[in-house]
N, C-alpha and C positions, 0 to 999 in steps of 0.2 A: 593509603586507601585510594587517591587520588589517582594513582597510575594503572590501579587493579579498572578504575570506572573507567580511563582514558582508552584503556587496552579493551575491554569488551565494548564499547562502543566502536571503536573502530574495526572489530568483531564484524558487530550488527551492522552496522553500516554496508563495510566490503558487502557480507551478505545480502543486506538491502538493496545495494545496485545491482550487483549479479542478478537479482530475482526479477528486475524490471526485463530479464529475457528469456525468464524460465515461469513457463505458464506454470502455476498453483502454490509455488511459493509467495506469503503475502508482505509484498514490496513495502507498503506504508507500513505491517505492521515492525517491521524492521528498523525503520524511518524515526517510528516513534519513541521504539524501544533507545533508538539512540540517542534521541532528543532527552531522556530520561535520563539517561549514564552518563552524558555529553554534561549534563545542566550540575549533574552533582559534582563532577568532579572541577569545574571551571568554569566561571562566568564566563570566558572570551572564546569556549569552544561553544557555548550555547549561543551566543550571542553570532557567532559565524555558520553556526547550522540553520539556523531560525532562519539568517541572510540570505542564504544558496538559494542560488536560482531552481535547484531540483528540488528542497525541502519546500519552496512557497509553490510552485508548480504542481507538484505531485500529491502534498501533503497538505499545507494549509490549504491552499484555494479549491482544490480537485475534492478535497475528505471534508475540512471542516467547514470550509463556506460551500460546499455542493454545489461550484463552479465549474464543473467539467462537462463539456457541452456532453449533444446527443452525437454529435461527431467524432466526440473524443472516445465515448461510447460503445462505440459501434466497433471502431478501429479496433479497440480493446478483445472487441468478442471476436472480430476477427480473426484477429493473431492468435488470439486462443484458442478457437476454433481449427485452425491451420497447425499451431503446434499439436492438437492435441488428434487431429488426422492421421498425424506420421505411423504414432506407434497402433490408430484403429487401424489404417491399411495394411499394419506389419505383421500384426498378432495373428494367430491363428483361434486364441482366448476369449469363447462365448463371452464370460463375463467382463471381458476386460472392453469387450464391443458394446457391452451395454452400458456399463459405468461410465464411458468417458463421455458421449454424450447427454448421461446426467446431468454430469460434473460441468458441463459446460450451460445446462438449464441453468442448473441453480447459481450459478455463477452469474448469468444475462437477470435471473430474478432477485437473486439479491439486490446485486447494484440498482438496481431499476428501481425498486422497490426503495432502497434506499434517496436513489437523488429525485425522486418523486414524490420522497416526503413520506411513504407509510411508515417507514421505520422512525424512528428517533425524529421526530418533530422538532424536536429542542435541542441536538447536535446529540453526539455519541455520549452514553451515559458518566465514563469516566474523563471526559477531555472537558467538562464546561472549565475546570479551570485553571485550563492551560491557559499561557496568553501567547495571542496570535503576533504572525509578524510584522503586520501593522498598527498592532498597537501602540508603538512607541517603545519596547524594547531592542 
C-alpha cells in the first residue's frame, strides 16, 4: 500500500508544479493532496515535503499563515490575467469572452477575500490540524 500512496503522490505533485504555470489548475490544492499521500506512505517523504522550499513558500506561509504579500498578489492576477488574454484575443466565442474575465474576478475576490480575513478567520476548515513546518516536525 505504501508504493500505491508513493506513486500517487508523486502523481499530485508533478501535477502540482506543472500547475504553478497553467492559470486555473489549483497548484496548492495539489501541494496538499500530496502532503497527504506523501505523510501516509513515509515519515521521511513527509518530513522532506514539509522542508521544500516550494511547500513552505507556496503552501505553508502563502495558504496557511496568509503570508503572501499584496505584491505577491497582484503578480498572481497578472499572470492570470495575461494567460487568460491569449485564448480572449483568439476565440471568436461570445461566451468564452465573457467567462474568462469572470473567472479571473472571482479569482482576484476570493483570494482577496481570503487573505483579508473574510473567509476562514481561523485558517481553512479542514487544515487546523495539520502541523505546520515550523512547528518542530
Amino acid at each position: 500500500m505504501k508504493i500505491i500512496y508513493i506513486l500517487l503522490g508523486l502523481i499530485s505533485f508533478t501535477i502540482g508544479t506543472i500547475a504553478i504555470w497553467i492559470p486555473g489548475l489549483p497548484t496548492t490544492g495539489f501541494y496538499v493532496l500530496t502532503t497527504i499521500l506523501w505523510s501516509k506512505s513515509s515519515p521521511r517523504l513527509e518530513n522532506w515535503l514539509r522542508h521544500n522550499h516550494y511547500y513552505i513558500t507556496y503552501v505553508d506561509e502563502a495558504v496557511f499563515e496568509r503570508k503572501l504579500s499584496l505584491k505577491g498578489r497582484i503578480i498572481i492576477y497578472l499572470i492570470t490575467a495575461l494567460m487568460m488574454s491569449i485564448p480572449f484575443l483568439k476565440t471568436d466565442m461570445l461566451w468564452l469572452k465573457c467567462v474568462l474575465p469572470l473567472t479571473s474576478l472571482s479569482q482576484i475576490m476570493a483570494m482577496e477575500s481570503y487573505y483579508r480575513g473574510y473567509l476562514w478567520r481561523d485558517g481553512m476548515p479542514f487544515t487546523q490540524h495539520i502541523k505546520r513546518s515550523k512547528s518542530g516536525n
